[in-house]
N, C-alpha and C positions, 0 to 999 in steps of 0.2 A: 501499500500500500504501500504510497511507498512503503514504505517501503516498503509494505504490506506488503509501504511497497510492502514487502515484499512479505512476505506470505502474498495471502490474497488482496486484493487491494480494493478490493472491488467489491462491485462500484455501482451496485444498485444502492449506494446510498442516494440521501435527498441532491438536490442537484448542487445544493448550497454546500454539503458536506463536501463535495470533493472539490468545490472552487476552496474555499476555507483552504483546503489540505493543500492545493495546488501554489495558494500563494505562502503556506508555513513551508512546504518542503522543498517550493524551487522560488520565490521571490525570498524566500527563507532561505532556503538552503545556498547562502550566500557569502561575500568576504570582507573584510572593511573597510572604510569610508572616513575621512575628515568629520565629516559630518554628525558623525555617532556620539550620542553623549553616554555617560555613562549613569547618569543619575534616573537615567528610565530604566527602572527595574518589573514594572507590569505590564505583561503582556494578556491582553482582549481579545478576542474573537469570536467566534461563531461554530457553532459543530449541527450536524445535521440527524446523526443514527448515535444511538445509544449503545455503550459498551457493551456486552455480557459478560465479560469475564475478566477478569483478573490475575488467573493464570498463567502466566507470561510462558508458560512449558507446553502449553496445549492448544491454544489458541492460533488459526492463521488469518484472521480476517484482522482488515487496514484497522476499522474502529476500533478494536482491540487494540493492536500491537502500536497505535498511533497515542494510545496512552502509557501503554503500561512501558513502551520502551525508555523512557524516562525515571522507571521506579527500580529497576534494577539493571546493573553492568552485567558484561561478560566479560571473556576473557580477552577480546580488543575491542576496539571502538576505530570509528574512520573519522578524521579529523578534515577541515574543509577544502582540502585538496583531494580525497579520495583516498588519501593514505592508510593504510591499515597500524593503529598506533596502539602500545601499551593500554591497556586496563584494569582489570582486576591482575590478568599477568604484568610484569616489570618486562619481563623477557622470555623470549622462548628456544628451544631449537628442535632442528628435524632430523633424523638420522638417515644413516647415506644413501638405504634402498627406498626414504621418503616413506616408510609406512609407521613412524611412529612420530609422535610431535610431542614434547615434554614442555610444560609451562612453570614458572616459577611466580609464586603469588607475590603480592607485597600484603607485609604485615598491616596488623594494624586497620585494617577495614574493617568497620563495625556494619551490622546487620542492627538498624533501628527497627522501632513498633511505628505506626502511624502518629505518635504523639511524638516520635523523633528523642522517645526514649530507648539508648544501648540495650540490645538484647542478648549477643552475640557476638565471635570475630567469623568473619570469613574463610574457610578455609578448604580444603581441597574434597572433603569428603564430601561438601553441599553440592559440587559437581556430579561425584558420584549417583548422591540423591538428587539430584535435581532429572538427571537419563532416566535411571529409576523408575521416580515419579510418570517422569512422560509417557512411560509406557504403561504402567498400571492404568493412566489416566487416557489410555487411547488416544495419547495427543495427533491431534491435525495434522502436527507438521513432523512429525516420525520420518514420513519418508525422507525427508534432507537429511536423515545420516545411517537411515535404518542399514542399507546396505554400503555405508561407508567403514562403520567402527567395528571390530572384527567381533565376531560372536553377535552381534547383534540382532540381527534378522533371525537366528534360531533360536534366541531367548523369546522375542514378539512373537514366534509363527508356534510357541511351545514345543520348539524340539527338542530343546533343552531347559532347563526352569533353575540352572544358577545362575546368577546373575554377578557372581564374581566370575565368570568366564566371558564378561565380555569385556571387551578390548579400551573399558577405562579402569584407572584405579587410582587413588592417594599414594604417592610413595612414600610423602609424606605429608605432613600439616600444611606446607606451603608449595607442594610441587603434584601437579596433575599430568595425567598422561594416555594420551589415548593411541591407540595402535590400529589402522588402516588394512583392510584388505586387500587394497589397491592403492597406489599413491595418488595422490589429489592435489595434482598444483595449484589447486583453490581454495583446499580445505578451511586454511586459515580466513577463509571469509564467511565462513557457514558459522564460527565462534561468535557473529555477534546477530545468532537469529536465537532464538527465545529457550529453543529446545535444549540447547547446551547450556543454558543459564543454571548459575546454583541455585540449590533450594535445602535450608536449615533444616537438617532431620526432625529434631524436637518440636520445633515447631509446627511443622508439618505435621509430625501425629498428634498435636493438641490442636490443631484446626480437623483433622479428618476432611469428611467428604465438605467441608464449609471451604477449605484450603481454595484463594483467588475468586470466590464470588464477588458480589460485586458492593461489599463492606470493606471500607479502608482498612480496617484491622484485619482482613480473611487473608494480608503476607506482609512480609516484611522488606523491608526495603535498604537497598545498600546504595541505590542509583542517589543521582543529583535531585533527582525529588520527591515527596510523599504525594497521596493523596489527600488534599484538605476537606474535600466537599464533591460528593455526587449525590446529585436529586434525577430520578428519569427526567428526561426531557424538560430539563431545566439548567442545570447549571453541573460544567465538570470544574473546582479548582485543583491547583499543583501549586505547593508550596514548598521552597528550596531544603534539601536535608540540609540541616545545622552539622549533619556530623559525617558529611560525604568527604571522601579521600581527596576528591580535586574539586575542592567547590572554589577555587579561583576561577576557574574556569566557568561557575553559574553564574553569568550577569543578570538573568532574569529572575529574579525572586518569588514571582506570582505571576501563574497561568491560570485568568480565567475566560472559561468555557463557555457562550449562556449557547442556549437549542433556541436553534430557529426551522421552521418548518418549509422552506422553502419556498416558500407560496408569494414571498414581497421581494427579489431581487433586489430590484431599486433602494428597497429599503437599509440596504447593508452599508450603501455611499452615501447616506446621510446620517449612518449610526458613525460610521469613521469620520466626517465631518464634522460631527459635534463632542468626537474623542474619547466614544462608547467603546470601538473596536481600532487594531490598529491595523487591518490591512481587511480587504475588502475586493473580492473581484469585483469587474463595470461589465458593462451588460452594450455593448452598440446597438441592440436593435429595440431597447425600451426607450420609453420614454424620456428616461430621469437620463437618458446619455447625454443627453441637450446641456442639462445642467454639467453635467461632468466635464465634459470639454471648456464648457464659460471658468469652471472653478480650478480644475486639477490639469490642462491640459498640457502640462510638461513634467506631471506627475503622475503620467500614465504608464506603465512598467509591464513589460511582457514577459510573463516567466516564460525559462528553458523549458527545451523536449526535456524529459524524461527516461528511464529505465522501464517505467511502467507503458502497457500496449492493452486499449478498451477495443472489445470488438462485439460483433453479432454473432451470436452462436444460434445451429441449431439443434431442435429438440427432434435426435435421433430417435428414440421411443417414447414416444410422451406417453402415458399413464393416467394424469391426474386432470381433471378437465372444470374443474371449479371458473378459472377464468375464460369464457367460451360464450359466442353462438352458437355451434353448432349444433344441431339437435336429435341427427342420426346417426347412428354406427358407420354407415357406408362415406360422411361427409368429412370424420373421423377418420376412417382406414384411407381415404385417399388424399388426404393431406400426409399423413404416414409416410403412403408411398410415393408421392411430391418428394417429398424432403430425402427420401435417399435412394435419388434419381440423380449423380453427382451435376448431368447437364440442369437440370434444374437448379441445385445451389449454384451452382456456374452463372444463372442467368438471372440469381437476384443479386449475387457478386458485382456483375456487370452492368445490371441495372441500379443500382444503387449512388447516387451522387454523394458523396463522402463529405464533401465541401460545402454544397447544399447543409447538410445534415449540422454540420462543426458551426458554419455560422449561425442556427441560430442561438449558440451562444455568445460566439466572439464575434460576431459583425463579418461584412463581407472581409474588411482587410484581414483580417485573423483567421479567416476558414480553412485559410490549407496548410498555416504555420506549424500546426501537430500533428497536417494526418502520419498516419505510420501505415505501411504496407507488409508489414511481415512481424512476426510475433518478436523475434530476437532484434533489437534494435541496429540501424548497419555497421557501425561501428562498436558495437559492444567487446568483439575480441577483432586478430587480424591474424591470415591465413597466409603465410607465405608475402608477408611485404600488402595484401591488400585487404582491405576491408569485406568482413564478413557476408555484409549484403552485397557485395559486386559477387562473390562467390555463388553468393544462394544467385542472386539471380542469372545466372549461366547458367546452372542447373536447372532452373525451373524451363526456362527456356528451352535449353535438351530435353526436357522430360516432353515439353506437348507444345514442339516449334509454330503449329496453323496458330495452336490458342494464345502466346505470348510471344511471338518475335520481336513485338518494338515493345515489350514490358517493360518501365523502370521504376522499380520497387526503392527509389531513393524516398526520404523522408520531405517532406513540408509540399508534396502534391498528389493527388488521387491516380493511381495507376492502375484501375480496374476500370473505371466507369467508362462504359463503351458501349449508349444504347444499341448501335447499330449489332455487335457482338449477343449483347442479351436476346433481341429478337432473333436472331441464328438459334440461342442455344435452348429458348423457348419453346422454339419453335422442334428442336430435335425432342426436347422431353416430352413435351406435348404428345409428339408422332408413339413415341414408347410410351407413354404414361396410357394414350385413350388403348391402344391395344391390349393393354393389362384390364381395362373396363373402369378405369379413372374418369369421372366425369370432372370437368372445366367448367368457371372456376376455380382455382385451387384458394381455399381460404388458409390465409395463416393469423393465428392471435398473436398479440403484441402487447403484453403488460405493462401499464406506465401510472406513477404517483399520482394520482388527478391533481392535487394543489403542488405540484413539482413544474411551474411554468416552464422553466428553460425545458425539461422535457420532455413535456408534455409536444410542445413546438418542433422539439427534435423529432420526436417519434412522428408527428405530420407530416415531417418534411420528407422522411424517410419513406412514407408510404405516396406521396407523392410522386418520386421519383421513379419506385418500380414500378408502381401503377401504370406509369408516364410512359417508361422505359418498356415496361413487357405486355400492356395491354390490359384491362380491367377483366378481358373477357378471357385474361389466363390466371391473373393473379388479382386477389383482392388482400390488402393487410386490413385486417382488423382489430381496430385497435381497443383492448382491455383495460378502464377505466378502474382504479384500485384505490382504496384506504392508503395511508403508507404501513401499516402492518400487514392488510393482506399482500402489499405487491411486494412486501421484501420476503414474507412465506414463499408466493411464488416462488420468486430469483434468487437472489444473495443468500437469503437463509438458509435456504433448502439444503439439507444437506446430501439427499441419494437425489439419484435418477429421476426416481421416483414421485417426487414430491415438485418435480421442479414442473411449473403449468404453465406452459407455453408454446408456440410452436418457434419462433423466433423471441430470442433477447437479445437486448441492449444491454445488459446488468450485469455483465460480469468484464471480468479484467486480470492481468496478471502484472507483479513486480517481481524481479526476480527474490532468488534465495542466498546466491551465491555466485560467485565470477567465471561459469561456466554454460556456454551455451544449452548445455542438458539441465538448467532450471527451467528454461521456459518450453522444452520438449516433453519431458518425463508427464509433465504432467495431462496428456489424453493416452498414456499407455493403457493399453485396452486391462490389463493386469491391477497396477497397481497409481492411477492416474490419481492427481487430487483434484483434479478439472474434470473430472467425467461427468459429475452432474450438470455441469453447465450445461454438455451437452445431451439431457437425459438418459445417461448411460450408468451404469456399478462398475466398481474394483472388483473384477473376477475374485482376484484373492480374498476379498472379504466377505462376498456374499455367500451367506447362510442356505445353502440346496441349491437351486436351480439357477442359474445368472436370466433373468427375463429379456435379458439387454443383448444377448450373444448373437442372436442374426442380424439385429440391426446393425454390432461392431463388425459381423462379415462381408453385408452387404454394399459397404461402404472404405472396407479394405485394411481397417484396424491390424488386422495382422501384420501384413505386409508393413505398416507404418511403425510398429512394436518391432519389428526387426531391424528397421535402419537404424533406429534409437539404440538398441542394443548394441548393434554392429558399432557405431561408435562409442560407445559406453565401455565398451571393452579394453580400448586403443589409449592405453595411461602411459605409454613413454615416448610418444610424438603429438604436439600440441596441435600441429598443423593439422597432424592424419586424423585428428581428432575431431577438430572443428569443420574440417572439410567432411570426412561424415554424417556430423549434425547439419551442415548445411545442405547435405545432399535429402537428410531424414524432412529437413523444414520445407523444400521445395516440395516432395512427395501430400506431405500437412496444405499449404498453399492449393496444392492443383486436388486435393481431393473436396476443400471448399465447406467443410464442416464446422468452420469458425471465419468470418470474414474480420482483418484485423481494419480498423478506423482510425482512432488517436494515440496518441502518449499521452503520459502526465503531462503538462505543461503548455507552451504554446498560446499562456488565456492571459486579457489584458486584466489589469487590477492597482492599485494604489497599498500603500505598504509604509511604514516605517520601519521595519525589519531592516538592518543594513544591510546591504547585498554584499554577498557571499561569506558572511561571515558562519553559518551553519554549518554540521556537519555533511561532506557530501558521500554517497553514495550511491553504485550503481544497484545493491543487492542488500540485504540485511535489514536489522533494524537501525543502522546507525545513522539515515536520514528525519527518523525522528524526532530524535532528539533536540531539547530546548538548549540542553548546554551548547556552551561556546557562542551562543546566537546572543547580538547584540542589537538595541532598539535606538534611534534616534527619537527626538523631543517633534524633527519636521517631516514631511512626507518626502518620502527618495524622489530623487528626479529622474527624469530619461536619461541624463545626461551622466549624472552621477552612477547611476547602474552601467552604463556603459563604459565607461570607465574602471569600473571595477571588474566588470566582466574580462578585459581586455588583460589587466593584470592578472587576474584569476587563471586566464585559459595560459596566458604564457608560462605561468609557475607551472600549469598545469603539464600542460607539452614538455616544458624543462625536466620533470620528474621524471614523466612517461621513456624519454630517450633517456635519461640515465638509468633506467628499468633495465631498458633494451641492451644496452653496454652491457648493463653486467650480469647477463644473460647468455 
């Protein structure tokens, strides 16, 4: 989310929550400025969906991990270059054949109560406990190391049931250690996602099954802030731990939260105006833009792409039909078979105006600044001297030359939309769809927040355009008018296949986990995917008797797609061969059209007092959450002044990256 990211990031929150999130983690996620004072220590804004958890071990969704990543350290943290820096470790090192990683704690870290009273020190066995726990507690995010840490995967699948045989242990009070089944030239970025966090035995078993609910006292805290105050839908605070190891580093003292329901956009530039909130996305296509430009209009700030990729997914077997017209079985079974028909997702691929769809949040000038055309961003890793996405798109290209020869899958413009294309491949499914006894037209649902204006507008747009693009008299979207509790049952919440109601969504998204293109892959593996619900499917491995989901993964080629992932999954002592693999697995994901990718995080105009680039940055983890190291000025940033800092930021940044490269 981010970095929910990175777990899940996503993104069927209110429309306000992820602007909110977009200007804390990329107008945020920023460096510093002249301009900064230091006597602003509260920081204000706006949140949109409600925690559930507090478990920082178990949880992947953004809402989550975009609080609690604040309340507790790991064992590194990324500082606002992207660096991966000391944390709870001082130091670490790797041994020669890369499968074991030994960390050395620093003393003296205390584990406070929510009253920021000493309960405990820190120390290497709460790692222990903290994997442990994950697994007893069926954590979400298991899979980020379940098959990394050796022993692990047969302790969770109960092939074995010690749990001192798996591949962490205390060597001592201040030295942890975990030992690999395969070496992971990323591993060290997966230490600052939730799963590896410590968690204090004793305490733990005097919380029991209460442990991370959503009571300030349900854990303990060692991060740079407590929890002061959550009311549902009303107000989150964050108050500075008095007894954190680097509170030099917390300039912000108080983070508060209030809920706002998305329903008054406009209303956010006039909460920051009168110095309710301190940063606020702007809206060009409402009204109150008018005023924005007369007041703020050199104080208009465009956050960066992102790590994070929002897209449409479809509902491969849908099951649950609560949000629906439909009213027969047969209008039901041929929407079914619509949807995995690949020329069919092909031709709402191509009917779909991307930039249409982005503006009606950020205005025309903004509509194509975030789209993203492939799940793994194009520069996330590089393949032999080139960028990742120039690789994939070669490949994709190879794979199906008629359908992509002039493809360009580069980032800040729509590479699919090609009505003339869509009616071609309408018009193919069509021919195969009535032969099967599919009658035309295909209705698909589309669930959207009713008082979520921005996207309620978006999802309009969206049906305009296929409508547009492939004919009323092939496709009709119809759009599912929802509570914001039922539409996030629907989507986001939904945890199985099963439960997820729709035939298309908007509502899901991914950030990654870790510095490895097999974050944003692994997860539609037809086995053990954490995305499969999105697209109404199960984790074979988990489900209980029969998988209900299993022709629909056949008929749309799940296997074949779980074997290129593999095939590179396997490939740990050449990077290139590595990443050229997942680049070949992404193209195969791409052309089979099961998820259409739309935006990144970022890309959206807003106003800010955040200093730019003073946050921490990251592509993967929890470490772009984070409030520390973020500093607040007293005036609102200018265009000018972000650009400037931007300009310094990218060159430290590039400076690093080629001294990476050297000593490599």
């Amino acid at each position: 989310m981010r970095k929910f990211k990175k777990g899940l990031i996503i993104a069927a929150l209110a429309a306000v929550t992820l602007l909110a999130a977009c200007n804390k983690s990329s107008n945020a996620s920023s460096s510093s400025n002249s301009g900064a004072s230091t006597s602003v220590t509260t920081y204000n804004n706006v949140y949109g969906t409600d925690p559930t958890t507090l478990d920082y071990t178990v949880s992947s969704r953004a809402t989550n991990s975009s609080i609690y990543a604040n309340f507790v350290d790991g064992l590194l943290e990324n500082n606002k270059y992207g660096e991966l820096i000391p944390a709870l470790a001082k130091s670490w090192s790797v041994s020669k054949d890369g499968l074991t990683y030994t960390y050395k704690l620093r003393k003296g870290v205390s584990w406070v109560d929510s009253e920021g009273n000493k309960v405990a020190t820190v120390k290497a066995q709460d790692f222990v406990t903290g994997l442990k726990h994950a697994v007893a507690a069926k954590s979400e995010t298991l899979y980020v190391v379940q098959n990394s840490i050796k022993g692990l995967n047969d302790y969770v699948t109960g092939k074995q049931k010690d749990f001192s045989k798996v591949g962490v242990k205390a060597v001592d009070d201040y030295t942890v250690q975990y030992t690999l089944n395969q070496p992971e030239s990323y591993w060290n970025s997966k230490t600052t996602y939730g799963v590896l966090f410590p968690v204090n035995a004793k305490f733990l078993s005097s919380e029991g099954k209460d442990f991370g609910s959503m009571k300030a006292s349900s854990i303990l805290y060692n991060g740079g802030y407590t929890l002061a105050n959550f009311t549902a839908k009303s107000v989150i605070e964050l108050k500075a731990n008095p007894s954190y190891w680097d509170k030099k580093n917390v300039n912000i003292k108080t983070v508060k939260l209030t809920y706002n329901d998305g329903s008054n956009p406009d209303g956010l530039y006039k909460s920051f105006m009168k110095g309710e909130i301190d940063s606020s996305r702007v809206y060009p296509n409402l009204p109150g833009y008018k005023q924005v430009l007369k007041q703020s209009k050199n104080n208009i700030v465009w956050s960066d792409q992102d790590a994070a990729v929002y897209n449409l997914t479809f509902n491969l077997s849908r099951q649950t039909y609560n949000l629906t017209d439909k009213k027969t079985t047969k209008a039901k079974d041929d929407t079914k078979k619509a949807i995995l028909n690949k020329d069919f997702r092909q031709a709402i691929s191509f009917g779909f105006d991307k930039a249409a769809y982005n503006a009606q949040s950020v205005g025309e000038a903004g509509s194509k600044k975030s789209l993203r055309n492939e799940m793994t961003p194009p520069d996330f890793v590089t393949i032999n001297g080139q960028k990742y996405g120039t690789v994939l798109q070669k490949d994709l290209q190879s794979l199906d030359p008629s359908t992509y020869k002039d493809i360009d899958l580069a980032d800040g413009h729509d590479a699919t939309y090609n009505p003339t294309k869509a009616k071609e491949l309408i018009a193919s499914a069509k021919k195969a769809l009535t032969a099967e006894g599919v009658s035309f037209p295909i209705h698909l649902d589309i669930p959207v927040e009713e008082k979520a204006q921005n996207s309620v507008n978006a999802v309009k747009s969206l049906k305009s355009s296929i409508e547009q693009s492939l004919g009323k008299d092939n496709v009709q979207i119809d759009i599912q008018y929802a509570s914001e509790d039922k539409y996030l049952a629907a989507t986001y919440q939904a945890t199985t296949g099963k439960a997820s109601d729709f035939d298309i969504s908007n509502a899901s998204g991914w950030s990654p986990d870790y510095d490895d293109p097999s974050t944003y892959l692994d997860i539609y593996d037809p086995s053990t995917g954490s995305m499969l619900n999105t697209i109404g499917l199960e984790a074979s491995a988990t489900v209980q008797g029969k998988d209900e989901t299993a022709d629909a993964k056949k008929a749309v080629g799940m296997d074949k797609y779980a074997a290129l992932v593999k095939a590179a999954e396997v490939i740990t002592n050449d990077t290139n061969a590595r990443y050229a693999a997942f680049a070949k697995a992404e193209a195969y994901l791409l052309d089979m059209g099961i998820q259409i990718p739309i935006y990144s995080g970022g890309g959206a105009p807003g106003v800010t007092k955040v200093v730019p680039y003073t946050a921490p940055f990251s592509w993967s983890g929890l470490g772009g959450n984070k409030y520390k190291f973020t500093k607040l000025q007293k005036e609102p940033v200018t265009a000018a002044q972000k650009a400037k800092a931007k300009a310094a930021w990218s060159a430290k940044r590039a400076e690093i990256a080629k001294k990476a490269a050297t000593n490599d």
